[in-house]
N, C-alpha and C positions, 0 to 999 in steps of 0.2 A: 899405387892402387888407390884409387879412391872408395869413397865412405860408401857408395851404393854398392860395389865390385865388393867389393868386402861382407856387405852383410847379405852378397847372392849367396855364400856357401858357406856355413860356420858349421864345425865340428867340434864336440867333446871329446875323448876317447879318453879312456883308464884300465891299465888292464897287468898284463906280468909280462917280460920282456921274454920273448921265447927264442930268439936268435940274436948270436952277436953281430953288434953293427957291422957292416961291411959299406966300406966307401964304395960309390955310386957314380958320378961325375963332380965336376966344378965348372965353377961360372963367378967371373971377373976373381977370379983367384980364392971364392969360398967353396970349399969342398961340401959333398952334402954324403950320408949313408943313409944305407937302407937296413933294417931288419922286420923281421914279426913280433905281434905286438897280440898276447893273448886275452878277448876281451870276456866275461862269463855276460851268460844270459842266466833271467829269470829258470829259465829249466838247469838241467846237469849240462847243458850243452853249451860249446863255446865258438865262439870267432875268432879265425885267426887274420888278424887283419895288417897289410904292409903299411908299414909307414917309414915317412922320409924327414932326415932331418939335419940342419945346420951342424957344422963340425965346430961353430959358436954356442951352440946351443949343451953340445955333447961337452962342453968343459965346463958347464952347470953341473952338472948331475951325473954321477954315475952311470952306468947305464949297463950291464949285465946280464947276462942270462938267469931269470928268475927275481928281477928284480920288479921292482912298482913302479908306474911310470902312468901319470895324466899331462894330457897336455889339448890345448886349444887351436887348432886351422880350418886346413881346406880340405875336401875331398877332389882329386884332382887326378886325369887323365892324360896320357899320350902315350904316340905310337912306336913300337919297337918293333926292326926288321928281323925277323925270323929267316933267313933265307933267301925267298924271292916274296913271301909276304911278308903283312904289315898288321900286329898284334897291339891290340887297345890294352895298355897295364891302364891300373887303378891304383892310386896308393893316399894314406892319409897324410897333407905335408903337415907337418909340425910347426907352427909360429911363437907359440908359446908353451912353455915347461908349467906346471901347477901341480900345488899339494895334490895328496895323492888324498882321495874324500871317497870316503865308504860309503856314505848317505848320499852321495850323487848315485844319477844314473849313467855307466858307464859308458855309452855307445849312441850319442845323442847328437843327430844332422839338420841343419835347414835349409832349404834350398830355395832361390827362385829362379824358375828358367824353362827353355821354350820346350815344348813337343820337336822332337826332329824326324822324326821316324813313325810310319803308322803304329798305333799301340798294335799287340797281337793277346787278344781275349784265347784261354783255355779251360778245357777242367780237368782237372786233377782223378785218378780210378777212384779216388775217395770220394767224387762231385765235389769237391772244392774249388771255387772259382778264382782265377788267376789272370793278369794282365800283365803283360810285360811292356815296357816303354822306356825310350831313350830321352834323355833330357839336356839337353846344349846351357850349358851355363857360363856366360859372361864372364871374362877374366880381364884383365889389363892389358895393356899392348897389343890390344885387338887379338886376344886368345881368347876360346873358349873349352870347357872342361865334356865330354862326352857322358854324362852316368848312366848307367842301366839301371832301372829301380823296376821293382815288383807290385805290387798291387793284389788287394784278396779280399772276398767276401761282395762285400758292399763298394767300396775302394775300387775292388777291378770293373762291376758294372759301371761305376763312371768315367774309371778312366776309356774304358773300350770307344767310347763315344766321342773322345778330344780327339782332336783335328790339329797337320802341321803345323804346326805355328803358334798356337794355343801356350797362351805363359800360365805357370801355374807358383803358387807357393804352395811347398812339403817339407813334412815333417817326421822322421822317421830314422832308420837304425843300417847302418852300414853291416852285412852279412857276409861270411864267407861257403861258400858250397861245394863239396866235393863230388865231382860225378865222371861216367867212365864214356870212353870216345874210343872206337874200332878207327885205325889208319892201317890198312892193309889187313895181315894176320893177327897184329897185336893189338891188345884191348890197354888203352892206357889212360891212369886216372889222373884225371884234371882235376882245378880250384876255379870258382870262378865265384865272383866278388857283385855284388849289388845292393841295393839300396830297396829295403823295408818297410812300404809307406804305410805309416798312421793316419796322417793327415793331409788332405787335398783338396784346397780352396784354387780355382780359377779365376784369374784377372782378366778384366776387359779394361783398355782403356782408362790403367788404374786405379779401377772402382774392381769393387769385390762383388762379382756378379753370381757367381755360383758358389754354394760352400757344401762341402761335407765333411763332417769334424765327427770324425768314427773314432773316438776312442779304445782303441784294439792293443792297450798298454799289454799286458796279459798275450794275449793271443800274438803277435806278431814277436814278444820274446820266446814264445813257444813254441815257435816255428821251425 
């Protein structure tokens, strides 16, 4: 991975281990698991957010349920068969383990990467305004990562207006969201995982041609 692929997608996370690891797959003979990973927000409310990590990594550190745990990567996406379809997981991979720091903020993303999808502008029964958009981000080996991130207030009138293709740099808070889905008779409750923008400046041509640096520290942990 080189030095630009790298600083497309960097992650913070720190939070309390809320599931035991559970191995996941391997590749060229490194095993990797999965578990949750419980992060707080400025409010009483919390994210539960997945994350993946080296079974190199898991013989640092402990790693337990209820235990502390910060660590430094990627926020990264692919596709698992359900069936006859094909489901977009999200999960946070782990590249580095780090003290566990109570004066950081625990749930902290950067991103840069394309528009792939029309944004979709909403409002909320409160008029709160909302945009949803998909973001293609650059990986190695000619992969790229799929995120779904949110947008509000001031945020979502700009994003409404970007066009495919449209590179942006962002900055903002990995979220987890519980909400409920009818298939047939039964009403069942889903999680679904996205990205919390603070910040979104527009790139043209490597120059920074549009910015808007909405400082929504406060509000977007309160969401």
């Amino acid at each position: 991975m080189n030095f630009e692929q790298m600083n497309n997608n960097k992650v913070y996370i720190a939070g309390i281990v809320a599931s035991k690891p559970q191995f996941s797959y391997e590749v060229f003979g490194e095993g990797f698991y999965e578990f949750n990973l419980e992060v707080k927000r400025l409010s009483d409310a919390s994210d539960l957010i997945p994350i993946t990590i080296s079974e190199r990594l898991l013989k640092e550190q402990q790693i337990e349920i209820g235990s502390k745990l910060a660590g430094a990567g990627q926020f990264r996406s692919y596709n698992k068969l359900e069936g006859e379809k094909s489901k977009l997981m999200l999960t946070v991979f782990i590249r580095e383990l780090l003290p566990f720091d109570e004066t950081l903020n625990p749930n902290q993303i950067e991103l840069t990467g394309f528009v792939c999808k029309e944004p979709i502008y909403r409002t909320t029964p409160f008029k709160r305004e909302i945009t949803d958009v998909l973001i293609a981000v650059n990986r190695s080996y000619n992969k790229s990562d799929y995120l779904p991130c949110i947008a509000w207030g001031r945020n979502a009138k700009f994003v409404k207006n970007l066009s495919v293709g449209d590179k942006l740099n962002m900055v903002g808070r990995i979220q987890s969201r519980v909400y409920q889905k009818k298939i047939g008779d039964q009403v069942l409750e889903k999680v679904a995982f996205e990205i919390s923008l603070s910040k979104i400046t527009k790139v043209e041509s490597d120059a920074l041609v549009e910015t808007i640096n909405y400082n929504a520290t406060q509000n977007y942990y309160a969401n």
